[in-house]
SERO-4910 file (N, C-alpha, C, O; in steps of 0.05 Angstrom, whole numbers):
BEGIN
 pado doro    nc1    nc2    nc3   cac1   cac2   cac3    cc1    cc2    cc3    oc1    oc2    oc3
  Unk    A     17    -24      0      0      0      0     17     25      0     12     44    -14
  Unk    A     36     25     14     59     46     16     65     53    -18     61     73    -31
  Unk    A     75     32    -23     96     39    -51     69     46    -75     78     56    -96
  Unk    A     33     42    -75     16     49    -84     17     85    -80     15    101    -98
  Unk    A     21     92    -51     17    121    -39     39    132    -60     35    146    -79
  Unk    A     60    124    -52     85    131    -59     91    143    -92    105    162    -98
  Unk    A     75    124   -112     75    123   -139     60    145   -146     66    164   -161
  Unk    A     29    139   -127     14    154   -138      8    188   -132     -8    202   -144
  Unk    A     24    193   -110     32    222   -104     28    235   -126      8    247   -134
  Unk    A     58    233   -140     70    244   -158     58    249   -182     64    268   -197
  Unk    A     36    228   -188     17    224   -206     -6    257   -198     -7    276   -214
  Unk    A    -17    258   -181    -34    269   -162    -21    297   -161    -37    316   -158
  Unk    A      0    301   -162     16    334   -139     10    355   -159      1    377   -151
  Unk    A     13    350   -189      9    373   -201    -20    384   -202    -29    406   -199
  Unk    A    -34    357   -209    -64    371   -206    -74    379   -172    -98    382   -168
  Unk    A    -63    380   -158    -61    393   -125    -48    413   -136    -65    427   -147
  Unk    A    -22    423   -139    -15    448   -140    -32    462   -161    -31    487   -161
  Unk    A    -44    452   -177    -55    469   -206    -82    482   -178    -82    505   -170
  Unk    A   -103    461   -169   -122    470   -161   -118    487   -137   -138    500   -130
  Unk    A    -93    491   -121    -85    509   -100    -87    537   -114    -97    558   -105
  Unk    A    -71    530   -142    -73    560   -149    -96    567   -164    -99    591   -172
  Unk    A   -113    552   -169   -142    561   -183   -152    567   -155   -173    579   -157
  Unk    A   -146    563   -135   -172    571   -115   -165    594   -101   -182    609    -92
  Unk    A   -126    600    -98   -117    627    -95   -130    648   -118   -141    669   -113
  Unk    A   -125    640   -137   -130    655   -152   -162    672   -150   -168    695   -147
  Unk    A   -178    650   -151   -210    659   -140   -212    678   -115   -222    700   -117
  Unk    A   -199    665    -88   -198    679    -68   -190    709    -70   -204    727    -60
  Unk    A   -166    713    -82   -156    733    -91   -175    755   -108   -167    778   -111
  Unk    A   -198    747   -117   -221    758   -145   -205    769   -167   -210    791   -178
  Unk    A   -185    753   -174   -176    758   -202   -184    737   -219   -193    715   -210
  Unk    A   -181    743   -244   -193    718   -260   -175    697   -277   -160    706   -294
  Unk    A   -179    661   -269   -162    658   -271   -155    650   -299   -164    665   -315
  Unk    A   -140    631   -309   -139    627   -335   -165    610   -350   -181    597   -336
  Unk    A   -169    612   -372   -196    609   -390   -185    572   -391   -202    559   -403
  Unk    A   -170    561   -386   -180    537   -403   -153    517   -380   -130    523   -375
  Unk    A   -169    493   -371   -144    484   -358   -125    466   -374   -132    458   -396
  Unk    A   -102    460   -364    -84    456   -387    -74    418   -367    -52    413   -356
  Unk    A    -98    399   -370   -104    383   -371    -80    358   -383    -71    339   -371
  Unk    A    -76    367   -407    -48    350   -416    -27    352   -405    -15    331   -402
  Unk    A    -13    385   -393     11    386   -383     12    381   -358     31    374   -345
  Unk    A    -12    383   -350     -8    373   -311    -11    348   -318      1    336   -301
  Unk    A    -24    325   -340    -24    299   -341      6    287   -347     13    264   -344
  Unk    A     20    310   -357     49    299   -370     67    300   -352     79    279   -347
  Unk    A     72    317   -341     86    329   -316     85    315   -293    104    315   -277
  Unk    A     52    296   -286     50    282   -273     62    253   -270     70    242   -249
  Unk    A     62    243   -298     75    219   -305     99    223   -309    105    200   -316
  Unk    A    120    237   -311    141    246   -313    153    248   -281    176    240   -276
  Unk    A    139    256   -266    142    252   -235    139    224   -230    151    220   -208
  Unk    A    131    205   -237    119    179   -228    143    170   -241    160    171   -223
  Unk    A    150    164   -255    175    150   -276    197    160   -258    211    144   -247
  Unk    A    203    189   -254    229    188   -233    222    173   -214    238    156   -206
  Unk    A    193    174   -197    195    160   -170    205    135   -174    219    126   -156
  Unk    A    201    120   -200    207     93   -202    234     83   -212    243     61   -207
  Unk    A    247    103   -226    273    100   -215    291    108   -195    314    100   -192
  Unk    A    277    128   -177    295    134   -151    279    113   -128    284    118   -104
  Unk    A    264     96   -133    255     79   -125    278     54   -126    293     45   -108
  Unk    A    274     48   -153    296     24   -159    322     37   -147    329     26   -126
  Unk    A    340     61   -157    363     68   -138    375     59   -108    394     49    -95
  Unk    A    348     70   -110    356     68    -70    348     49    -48    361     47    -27
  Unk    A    320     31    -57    312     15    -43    317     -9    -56    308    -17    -77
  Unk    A    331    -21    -39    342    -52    -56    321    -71    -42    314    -73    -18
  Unk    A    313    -85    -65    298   -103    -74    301   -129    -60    324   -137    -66
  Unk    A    291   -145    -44    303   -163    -29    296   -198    -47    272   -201    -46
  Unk    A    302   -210    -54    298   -229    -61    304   -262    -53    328   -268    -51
  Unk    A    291   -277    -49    285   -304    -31    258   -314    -36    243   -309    -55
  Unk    A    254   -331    -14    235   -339    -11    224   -332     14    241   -333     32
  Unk    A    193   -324     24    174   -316     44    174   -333     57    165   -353     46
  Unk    A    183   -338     87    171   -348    103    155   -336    116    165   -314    117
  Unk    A    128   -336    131    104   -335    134    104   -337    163    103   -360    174
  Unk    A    106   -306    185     92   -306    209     86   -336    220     77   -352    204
  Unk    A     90   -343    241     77   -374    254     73   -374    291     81   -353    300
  Unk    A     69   -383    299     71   -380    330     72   -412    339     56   -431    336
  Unk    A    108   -407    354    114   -431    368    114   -430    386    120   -408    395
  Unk    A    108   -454    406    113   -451    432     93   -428    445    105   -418    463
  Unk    A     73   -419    442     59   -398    448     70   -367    438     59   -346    446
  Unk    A     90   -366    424    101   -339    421    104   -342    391    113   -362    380
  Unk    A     96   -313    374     97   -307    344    127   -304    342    143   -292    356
  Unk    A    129   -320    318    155   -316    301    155   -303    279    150   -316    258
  Unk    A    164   -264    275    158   -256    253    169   -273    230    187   -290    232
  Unk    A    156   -264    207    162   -276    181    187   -265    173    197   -247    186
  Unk    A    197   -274    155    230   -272    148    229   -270    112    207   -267    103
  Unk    A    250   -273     95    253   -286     67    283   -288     69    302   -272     67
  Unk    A    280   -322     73    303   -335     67    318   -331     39    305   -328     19
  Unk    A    345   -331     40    363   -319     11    373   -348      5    387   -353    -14
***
């Protein structure tokens, strides 16, 4: 769920900053621009998502094994692990 949040920020931030300033803008009673520009906050967005996913791959190394699976022995939980 994290690395969903994480992706989809970036996806999300421009059209948050676009609507911060459409609503400054209103507050303000100036008028704001005639037409929203829908493609470049869509491009800009995915362009943010693609770096997250390689400063993703960079920095967080990838662990690979096999899952062992939470269990409780002896009355006490043994977190889960992934054996290499």
């Amino acid at each position: 769920m994290s690395r969903l949040i994480v992706h989809l920020l970036p996806l999300l931030l421009p059209f948050l900053l676009y609507g911060l300033y459409i609503w400054h803008v209103k507050r303000s009673g100036r008028d704001g621009p005639e037409a929203t520009p829908w493609f470049w906050l869509a491009a800009i967005g995915l362009l943010l998502v693609i770096v997250s996913f390689v400063v993703w791959g960079a920095f967080f190394e990838e662990t690979l094994g096999d899952y062992v699976p939470a269990r409780i022995e002896e009355g006490r939980i043994v977190p889960g692990r992934i054996d290499q």
